[in-house]
Backbone as a ProteinNet text record, in pm:
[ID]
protein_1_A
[PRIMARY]
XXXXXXXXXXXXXXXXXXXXXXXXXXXXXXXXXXXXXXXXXXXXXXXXXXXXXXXXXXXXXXXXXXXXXXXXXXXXXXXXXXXXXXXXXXXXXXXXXXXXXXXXXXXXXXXXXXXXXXXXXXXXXXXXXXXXXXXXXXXXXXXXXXXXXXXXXXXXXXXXXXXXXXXXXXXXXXXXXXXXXXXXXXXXXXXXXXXXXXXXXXXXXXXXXXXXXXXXXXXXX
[TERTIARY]
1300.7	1231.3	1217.9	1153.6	1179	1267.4	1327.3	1398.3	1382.9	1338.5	1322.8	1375.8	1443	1485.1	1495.3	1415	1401.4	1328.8	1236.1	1136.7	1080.7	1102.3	1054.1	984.2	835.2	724.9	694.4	705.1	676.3	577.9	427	362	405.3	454.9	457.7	498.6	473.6	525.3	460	373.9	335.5	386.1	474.9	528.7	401.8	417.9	336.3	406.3	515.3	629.8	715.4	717.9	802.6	946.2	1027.6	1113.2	1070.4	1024	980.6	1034.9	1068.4	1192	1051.8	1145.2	1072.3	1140.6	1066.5	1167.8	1054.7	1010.2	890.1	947.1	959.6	1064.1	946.4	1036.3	949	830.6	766.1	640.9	580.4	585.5	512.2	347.6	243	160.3	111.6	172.8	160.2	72	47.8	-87.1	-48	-68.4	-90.2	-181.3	-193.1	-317.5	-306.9	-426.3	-413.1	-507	-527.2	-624.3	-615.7	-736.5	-698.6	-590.4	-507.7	-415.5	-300.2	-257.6	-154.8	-29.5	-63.5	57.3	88.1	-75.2	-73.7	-13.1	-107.4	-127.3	17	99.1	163	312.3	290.3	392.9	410.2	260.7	240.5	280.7	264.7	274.1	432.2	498	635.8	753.8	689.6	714.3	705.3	610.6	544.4	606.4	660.2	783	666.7	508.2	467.4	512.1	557.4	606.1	711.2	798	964.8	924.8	1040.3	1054.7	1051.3	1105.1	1136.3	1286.8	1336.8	1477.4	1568.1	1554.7	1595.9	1781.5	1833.9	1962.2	2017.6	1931.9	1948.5	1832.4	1776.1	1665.6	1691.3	1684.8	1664.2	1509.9	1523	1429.3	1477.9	1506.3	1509.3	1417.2	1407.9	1317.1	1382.1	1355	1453.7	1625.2	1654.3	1810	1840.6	1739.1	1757.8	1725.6	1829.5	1802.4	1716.5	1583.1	1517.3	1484.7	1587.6	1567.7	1643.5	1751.9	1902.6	1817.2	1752.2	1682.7	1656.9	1651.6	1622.5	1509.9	1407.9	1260.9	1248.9	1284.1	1275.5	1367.9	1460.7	1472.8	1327.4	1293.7	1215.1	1103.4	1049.8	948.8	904.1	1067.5	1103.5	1095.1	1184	1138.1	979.8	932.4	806	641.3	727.1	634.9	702.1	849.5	849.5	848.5	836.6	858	751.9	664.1	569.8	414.1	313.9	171.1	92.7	10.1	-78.7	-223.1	-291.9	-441.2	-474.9	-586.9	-669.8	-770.9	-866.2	-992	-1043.5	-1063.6	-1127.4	-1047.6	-1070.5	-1032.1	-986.1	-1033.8	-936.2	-892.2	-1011.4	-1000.1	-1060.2	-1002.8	-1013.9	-1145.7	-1283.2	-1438.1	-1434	-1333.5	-1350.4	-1292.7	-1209	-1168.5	-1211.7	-1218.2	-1259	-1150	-1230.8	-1163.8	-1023.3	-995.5	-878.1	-754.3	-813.4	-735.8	-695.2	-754.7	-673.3	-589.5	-614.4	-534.8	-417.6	-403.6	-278.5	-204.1	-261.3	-194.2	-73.2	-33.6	87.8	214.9	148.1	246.8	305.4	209.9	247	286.7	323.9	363.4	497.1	516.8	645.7	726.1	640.5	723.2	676	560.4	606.7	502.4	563.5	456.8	289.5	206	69.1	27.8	57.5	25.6	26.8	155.9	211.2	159.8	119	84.9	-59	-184.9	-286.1	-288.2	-200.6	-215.3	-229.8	-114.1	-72.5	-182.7	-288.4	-377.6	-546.6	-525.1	-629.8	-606.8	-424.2	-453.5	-495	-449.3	-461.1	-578.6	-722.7	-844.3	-931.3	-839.3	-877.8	-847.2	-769.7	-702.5	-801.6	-826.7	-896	-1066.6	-1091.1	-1262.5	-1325.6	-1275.9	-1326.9	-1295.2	-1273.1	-1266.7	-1380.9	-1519.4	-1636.6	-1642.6	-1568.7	-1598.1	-1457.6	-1386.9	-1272.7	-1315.7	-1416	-1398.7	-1566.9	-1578.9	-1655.6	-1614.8	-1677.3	-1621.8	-1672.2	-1597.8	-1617	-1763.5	-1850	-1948.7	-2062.4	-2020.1	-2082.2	-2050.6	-1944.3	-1892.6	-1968.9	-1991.3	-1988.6	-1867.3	-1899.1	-1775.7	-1676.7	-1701.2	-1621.4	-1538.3	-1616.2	-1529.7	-1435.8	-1494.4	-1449.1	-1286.3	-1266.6	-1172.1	-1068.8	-1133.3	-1035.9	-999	-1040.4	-972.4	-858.2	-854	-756.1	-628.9	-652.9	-588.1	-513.1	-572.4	-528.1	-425.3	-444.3	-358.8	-228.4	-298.8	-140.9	-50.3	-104.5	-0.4	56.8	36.1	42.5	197	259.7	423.6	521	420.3	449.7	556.4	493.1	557.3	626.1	727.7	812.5	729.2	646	577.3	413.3	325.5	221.4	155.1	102.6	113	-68.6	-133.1	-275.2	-349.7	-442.3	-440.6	-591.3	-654.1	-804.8	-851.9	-839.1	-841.8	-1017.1	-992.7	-1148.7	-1263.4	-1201.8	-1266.5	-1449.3	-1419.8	-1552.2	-1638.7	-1658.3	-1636.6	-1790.8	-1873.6	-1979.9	-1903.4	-1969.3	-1890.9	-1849.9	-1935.3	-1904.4	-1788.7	-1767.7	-1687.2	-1556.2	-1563.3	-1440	-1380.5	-1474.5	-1390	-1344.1	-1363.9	-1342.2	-1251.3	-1170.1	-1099.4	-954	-1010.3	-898.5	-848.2	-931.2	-891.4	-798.2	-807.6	-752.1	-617.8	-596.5	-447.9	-368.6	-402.9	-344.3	-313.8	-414.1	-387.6	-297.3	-266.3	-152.4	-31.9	-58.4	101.8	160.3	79.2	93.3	127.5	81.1	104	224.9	230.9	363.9	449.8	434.5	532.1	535.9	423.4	472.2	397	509.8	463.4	352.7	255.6	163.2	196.9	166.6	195.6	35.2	-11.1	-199.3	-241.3	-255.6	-327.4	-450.9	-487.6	-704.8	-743.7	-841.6	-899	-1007.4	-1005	-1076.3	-1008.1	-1079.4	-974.7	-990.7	-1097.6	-1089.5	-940.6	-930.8	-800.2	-680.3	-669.3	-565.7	-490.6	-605.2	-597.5	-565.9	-603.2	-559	-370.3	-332	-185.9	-78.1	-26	130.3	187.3	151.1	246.4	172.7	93.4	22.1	131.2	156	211.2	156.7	100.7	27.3	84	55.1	71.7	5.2	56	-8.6	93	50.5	128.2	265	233.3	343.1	462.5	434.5	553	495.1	555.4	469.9	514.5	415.2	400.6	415.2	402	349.1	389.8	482.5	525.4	449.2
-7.7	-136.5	-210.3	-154.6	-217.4	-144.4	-176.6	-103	-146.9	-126.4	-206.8	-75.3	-200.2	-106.6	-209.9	-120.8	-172.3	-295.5	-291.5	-399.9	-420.5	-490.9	-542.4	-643.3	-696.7	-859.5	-787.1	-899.8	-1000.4	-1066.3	-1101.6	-1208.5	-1189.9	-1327.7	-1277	-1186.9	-1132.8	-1045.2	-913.5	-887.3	-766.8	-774.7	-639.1	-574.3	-497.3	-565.1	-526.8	-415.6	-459.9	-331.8	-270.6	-236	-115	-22.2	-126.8	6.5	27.5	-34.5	36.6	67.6	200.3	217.5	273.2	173.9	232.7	219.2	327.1	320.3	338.7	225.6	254.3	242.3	294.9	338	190.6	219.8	179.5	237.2	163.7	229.5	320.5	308.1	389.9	337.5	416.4	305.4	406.1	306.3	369.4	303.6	360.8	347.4	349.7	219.2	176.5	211.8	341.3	384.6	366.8	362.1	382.3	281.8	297.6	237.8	94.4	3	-171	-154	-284.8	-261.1	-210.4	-123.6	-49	-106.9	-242	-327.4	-330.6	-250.6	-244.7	-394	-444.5	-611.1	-695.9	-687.1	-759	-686.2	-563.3	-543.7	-570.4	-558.7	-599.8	-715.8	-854.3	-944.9	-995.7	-879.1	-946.1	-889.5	-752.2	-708.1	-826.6	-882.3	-1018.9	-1120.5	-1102.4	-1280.7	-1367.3	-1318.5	-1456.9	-1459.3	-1350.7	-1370.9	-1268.1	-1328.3	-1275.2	-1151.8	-1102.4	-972.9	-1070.8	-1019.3	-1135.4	-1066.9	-995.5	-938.6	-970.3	-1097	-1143.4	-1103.5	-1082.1	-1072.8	-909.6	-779.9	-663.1	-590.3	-653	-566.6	-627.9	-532.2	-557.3	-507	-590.5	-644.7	-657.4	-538.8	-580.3	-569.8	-627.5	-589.3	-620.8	-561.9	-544.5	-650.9	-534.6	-524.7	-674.2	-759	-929.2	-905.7	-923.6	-915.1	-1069.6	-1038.5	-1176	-1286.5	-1152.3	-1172.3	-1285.1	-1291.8	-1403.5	-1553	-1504.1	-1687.5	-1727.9	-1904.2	-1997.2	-1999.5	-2121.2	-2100.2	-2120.1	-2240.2	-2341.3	-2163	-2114.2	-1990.7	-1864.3	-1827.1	-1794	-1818.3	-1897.1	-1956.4	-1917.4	-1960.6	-1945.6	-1741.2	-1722.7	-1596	-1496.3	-1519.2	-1460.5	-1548	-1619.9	-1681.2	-1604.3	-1530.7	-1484.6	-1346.6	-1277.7	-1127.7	-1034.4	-1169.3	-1095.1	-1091.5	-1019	-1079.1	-1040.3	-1099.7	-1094.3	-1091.5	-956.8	-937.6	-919.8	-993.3	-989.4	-936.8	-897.5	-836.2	-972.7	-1093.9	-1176.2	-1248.1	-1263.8	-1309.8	-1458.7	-1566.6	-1690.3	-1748.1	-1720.7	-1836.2	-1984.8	-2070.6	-2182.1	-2247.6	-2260.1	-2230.3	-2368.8	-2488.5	-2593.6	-2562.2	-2440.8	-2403.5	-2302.7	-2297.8	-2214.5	-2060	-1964.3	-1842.6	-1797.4	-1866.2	-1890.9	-1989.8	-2090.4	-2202.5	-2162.9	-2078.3	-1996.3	-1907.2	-1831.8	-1729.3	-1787.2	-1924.2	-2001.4	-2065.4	-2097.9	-2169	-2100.4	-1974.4	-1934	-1989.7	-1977.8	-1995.6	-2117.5	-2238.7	-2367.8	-2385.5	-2365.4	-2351.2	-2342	-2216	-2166.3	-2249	-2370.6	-2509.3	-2403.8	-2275.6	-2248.4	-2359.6	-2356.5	-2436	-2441.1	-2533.5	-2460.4	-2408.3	-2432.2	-2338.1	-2232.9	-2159.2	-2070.6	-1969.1	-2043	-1999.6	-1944.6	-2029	-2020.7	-1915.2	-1882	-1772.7	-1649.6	-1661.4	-1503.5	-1483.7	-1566.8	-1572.5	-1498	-1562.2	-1508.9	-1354.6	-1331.5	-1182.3	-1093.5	-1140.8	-1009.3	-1083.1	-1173.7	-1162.7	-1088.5	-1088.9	-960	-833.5	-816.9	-643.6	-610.6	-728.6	-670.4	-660	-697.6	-709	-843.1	-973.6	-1060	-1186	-1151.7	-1217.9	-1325	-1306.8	-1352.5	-1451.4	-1480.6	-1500.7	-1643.3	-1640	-1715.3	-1856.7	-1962.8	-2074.6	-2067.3	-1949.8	-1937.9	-1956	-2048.7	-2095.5	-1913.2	-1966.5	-1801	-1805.2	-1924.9	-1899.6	-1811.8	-1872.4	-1765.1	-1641.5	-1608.5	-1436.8	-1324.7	-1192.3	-1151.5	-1128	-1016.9	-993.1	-899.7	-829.7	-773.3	-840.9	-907	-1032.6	-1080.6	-1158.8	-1259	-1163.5	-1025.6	-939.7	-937.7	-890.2	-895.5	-1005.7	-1145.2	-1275.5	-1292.3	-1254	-1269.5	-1139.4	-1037.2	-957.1	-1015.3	-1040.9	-1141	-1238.3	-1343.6	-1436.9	-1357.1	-1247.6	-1157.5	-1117.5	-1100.4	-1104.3	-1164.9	-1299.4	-1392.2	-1402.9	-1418.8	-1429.7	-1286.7	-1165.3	-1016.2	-995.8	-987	-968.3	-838.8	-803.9	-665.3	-547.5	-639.1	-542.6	-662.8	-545.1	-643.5	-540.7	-665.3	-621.3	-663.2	-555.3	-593.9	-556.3	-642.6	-613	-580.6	-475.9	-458.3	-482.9	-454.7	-520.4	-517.5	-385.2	-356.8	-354.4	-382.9	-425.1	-503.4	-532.5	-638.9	-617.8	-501.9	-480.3	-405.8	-336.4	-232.9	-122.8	-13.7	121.8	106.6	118.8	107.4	-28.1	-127.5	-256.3	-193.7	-90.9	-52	38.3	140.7	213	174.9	97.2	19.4	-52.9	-113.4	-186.3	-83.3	12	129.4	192.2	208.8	286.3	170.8	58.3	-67.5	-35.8	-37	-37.2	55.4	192.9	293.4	259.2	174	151.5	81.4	-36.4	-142.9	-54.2	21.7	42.6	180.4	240.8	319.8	226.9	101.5	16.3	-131.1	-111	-233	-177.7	-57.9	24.3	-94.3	-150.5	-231.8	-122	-213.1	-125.9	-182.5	-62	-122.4	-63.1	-179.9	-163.4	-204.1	-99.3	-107.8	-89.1	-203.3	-180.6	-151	7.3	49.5	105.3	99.2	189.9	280.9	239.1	306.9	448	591.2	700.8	745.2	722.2	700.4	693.4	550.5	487.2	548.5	555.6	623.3	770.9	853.4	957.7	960.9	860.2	847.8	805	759.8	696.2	799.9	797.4	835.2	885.8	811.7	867.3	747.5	813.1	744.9	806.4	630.7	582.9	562.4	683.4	654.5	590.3	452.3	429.4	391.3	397.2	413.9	376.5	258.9	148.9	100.4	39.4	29.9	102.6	162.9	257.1	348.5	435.5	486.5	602.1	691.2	851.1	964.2	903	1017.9	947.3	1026.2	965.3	1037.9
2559.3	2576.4	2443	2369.2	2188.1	2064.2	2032.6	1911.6	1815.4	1709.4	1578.9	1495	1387	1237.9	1137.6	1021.6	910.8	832.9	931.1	929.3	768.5	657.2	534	581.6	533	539.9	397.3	304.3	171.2	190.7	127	106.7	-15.5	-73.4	-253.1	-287.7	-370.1	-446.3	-340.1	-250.4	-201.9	-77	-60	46.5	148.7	233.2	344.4	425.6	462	549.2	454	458.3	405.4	446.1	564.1	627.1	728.4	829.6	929.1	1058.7	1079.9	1246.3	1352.2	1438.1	1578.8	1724.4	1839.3	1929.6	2070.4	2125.1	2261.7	2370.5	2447.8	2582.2	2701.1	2778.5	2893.6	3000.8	2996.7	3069.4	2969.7	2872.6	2720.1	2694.2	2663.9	2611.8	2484.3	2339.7	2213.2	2158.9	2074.4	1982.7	1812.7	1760.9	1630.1	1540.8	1487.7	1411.7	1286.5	1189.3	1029.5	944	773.5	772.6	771.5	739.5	720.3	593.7	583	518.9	526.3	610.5	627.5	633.4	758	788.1	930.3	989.3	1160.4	1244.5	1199.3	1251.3	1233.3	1084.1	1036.6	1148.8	1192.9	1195.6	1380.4	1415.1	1574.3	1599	1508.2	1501.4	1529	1411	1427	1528.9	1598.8	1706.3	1827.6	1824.7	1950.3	1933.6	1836.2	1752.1	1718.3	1676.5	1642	1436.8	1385.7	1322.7	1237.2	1141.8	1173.7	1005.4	1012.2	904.1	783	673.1	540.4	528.8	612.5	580.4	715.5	787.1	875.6	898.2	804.3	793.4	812.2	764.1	816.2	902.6	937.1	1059.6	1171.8	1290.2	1432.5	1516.5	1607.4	1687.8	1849.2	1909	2039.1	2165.1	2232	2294.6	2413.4	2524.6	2664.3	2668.2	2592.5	2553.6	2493.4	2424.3	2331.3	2214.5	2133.2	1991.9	1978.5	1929.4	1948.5	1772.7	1697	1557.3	1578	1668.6	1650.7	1679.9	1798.8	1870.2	1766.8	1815.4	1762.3	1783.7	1814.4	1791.3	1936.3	1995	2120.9	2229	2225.4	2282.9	2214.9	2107.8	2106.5	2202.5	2178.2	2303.2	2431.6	2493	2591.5	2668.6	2558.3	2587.6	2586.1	2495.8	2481.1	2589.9	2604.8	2722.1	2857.1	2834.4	2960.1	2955.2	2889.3	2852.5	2785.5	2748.7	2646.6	2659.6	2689.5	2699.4	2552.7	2557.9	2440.6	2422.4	2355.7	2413.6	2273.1	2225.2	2126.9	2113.3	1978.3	1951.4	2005.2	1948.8	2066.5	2168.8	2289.5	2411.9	2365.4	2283	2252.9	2418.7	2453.7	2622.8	2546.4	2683.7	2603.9	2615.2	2619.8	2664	2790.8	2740.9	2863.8	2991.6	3027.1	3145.9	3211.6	3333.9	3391.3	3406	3445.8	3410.3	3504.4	3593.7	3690.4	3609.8	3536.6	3488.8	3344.2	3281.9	3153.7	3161.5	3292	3315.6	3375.1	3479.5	3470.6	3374.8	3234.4	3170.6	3121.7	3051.1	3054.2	3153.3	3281	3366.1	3403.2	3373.5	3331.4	3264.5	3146.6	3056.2	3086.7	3162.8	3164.2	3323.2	3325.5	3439.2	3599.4	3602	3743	3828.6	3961.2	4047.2	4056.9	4046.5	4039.6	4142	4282.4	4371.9	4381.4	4364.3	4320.6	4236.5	4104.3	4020.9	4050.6	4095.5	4128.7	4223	4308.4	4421.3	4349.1	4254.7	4173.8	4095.1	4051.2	3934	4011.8	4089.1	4220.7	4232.3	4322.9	4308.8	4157.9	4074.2	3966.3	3935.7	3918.1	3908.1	3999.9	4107.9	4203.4	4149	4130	4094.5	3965.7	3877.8	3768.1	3830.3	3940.6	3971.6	3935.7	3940.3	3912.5	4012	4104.2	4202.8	4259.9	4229.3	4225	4074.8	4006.9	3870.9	3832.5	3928.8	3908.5	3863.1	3886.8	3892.8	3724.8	3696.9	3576.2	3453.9	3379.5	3230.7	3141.9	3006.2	2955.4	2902.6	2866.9	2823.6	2958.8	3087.7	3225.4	3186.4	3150.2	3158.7	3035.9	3095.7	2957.6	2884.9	2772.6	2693.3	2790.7	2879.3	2929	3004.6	3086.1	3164.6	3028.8	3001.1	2918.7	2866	2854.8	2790.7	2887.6	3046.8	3163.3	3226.7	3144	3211.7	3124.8	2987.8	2863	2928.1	2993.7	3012	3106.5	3192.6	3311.1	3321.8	3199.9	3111.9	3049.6	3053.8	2939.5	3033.2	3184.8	3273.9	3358.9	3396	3483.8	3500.3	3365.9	3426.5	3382.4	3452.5	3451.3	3373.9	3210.4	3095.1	3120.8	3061.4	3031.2	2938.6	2825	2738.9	2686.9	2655.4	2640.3	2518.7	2418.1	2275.3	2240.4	2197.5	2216	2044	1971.1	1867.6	1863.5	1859.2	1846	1964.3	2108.3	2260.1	2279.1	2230.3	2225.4	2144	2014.3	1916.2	1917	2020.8	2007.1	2161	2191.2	2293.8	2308.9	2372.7	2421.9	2441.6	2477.2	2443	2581.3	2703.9	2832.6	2887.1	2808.5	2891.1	2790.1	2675.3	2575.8	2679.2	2746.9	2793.9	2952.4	2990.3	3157.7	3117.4	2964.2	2971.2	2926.4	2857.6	2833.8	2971.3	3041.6	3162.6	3183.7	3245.6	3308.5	3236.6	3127.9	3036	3117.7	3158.8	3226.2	3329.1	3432.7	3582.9	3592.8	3501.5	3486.7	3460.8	3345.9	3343.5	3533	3501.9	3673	3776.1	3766.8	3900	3843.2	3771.6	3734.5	3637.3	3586.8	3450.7	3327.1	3283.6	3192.6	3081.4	2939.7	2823.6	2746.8	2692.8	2584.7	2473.8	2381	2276.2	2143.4	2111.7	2052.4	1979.8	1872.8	1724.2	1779.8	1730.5	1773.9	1681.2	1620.5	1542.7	1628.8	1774	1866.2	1889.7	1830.2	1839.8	1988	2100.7	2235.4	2280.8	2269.8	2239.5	2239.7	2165	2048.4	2106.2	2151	2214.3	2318.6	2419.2	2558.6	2554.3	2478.3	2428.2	2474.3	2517.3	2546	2422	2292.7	2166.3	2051.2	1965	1818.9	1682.9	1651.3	1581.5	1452.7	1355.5	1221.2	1102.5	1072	933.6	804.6	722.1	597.6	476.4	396	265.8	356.5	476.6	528.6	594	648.2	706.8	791.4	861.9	969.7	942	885	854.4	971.8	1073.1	1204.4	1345.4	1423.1	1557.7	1657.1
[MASK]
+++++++++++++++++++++++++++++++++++++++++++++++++++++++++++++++++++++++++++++++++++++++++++++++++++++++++++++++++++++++++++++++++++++++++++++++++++++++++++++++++++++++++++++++++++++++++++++++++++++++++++++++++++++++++++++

């Protein structure tokens, strides 16, 4: 499902990556461990295409069999709006919409019908337990809600792999671990892959396969 090799990121003069190979199968859910600094984030980041290696010319990047290093930006786009979901330490809903109408916007985005769209958005606010909560702005929700409407959004146009950075980060111990379980039920019921910067060792432990790094590079598969 992803293949990466040889991942180098430069700010300036400081090397953040270092070399980095990796290989997450499908239906995998791995775990990004290690301390701040390491190059967790930078390297989640450029896994997700929101941003590229500094060695664009010898590293690869595939992710369900598309070298996505080659796209242009406008194909970039295109693809990661269709292949890719995205879950944050904060949820980044948009506070003027209601919790049905964020979780559609991906899919508008991506030109589908709003009917359509709205139907599919309904079931999986159902599947996640929020079925009662759909037409609620995020300031109604708590944080847990507020986590499983963003999750919600990460799947609307049933990404191939979904890339989550601190998910739980900001979370109560009880809505951390109801949203960890949830990661498992998704991939059991749609085989999609996770892919999870945590410093939550909960987390981490529940994972299919933890990925430790440290000055950039990943010490431990």
């Amino acid at each position: 499902m992803i293949l990466a090799k040889n991942l180098h990121k430069f700010y300036g003069d400081l090397e953040v990556l270092k070399g980095v190979d990796l290989h997450i199968k499908q239906g995998e859910i791995v775990a990004i461990v290690g301390p701040s600094g390491a190059g967790k984030t930078t390297l989640l980041q450029i896994l997700g295409t929101l941003d590229k290696p500094s060695n664009t010319n010898d590293s690869t990047i595939n992710i369900n069999q598309q070298n996505v290093i080659n796209l242009k930006d406008k194909e970039l786009s295109k693809f990661r709006n269709e292949h890719i979901g995205f879950i944050f330490q904060f949820h980044q809903l948009l506070p003027e919409f209601t919790a049905l109408e964020n979780v559609c916007i991906p899919a508008f985005i991506a030109g589908k019908p709003k009917n359509e769209v709205e139907i599919e958005a309904r079931k999986i606010l159902d599947f996640l337990g929020l079925s009662d909560r759909t037409e609620h702005k995020p300031n109604e929700l708590s944080g847990g809600e507020q986590q499983r409407v963003a999750v919600a959004r990460a799947l609307i146009n049933n990404p191939k792999v979904i890339f989550a950075d601190e998910p739980s980060g900001n979370l109560d111990t009880a809505s951390a671990k109801n949203l960890h379980e949830l990661f498992f039920k998704l991939r059991n019921e749609f085989n999609q892959t996770f892919v999870i910067v945590t410093h939550n060792t909960e987390l981490a432990n529940m994972a299919d396969r933890k990925l430790e790094m440290k000055d950039g590079l990943i010490v431990h598969y």
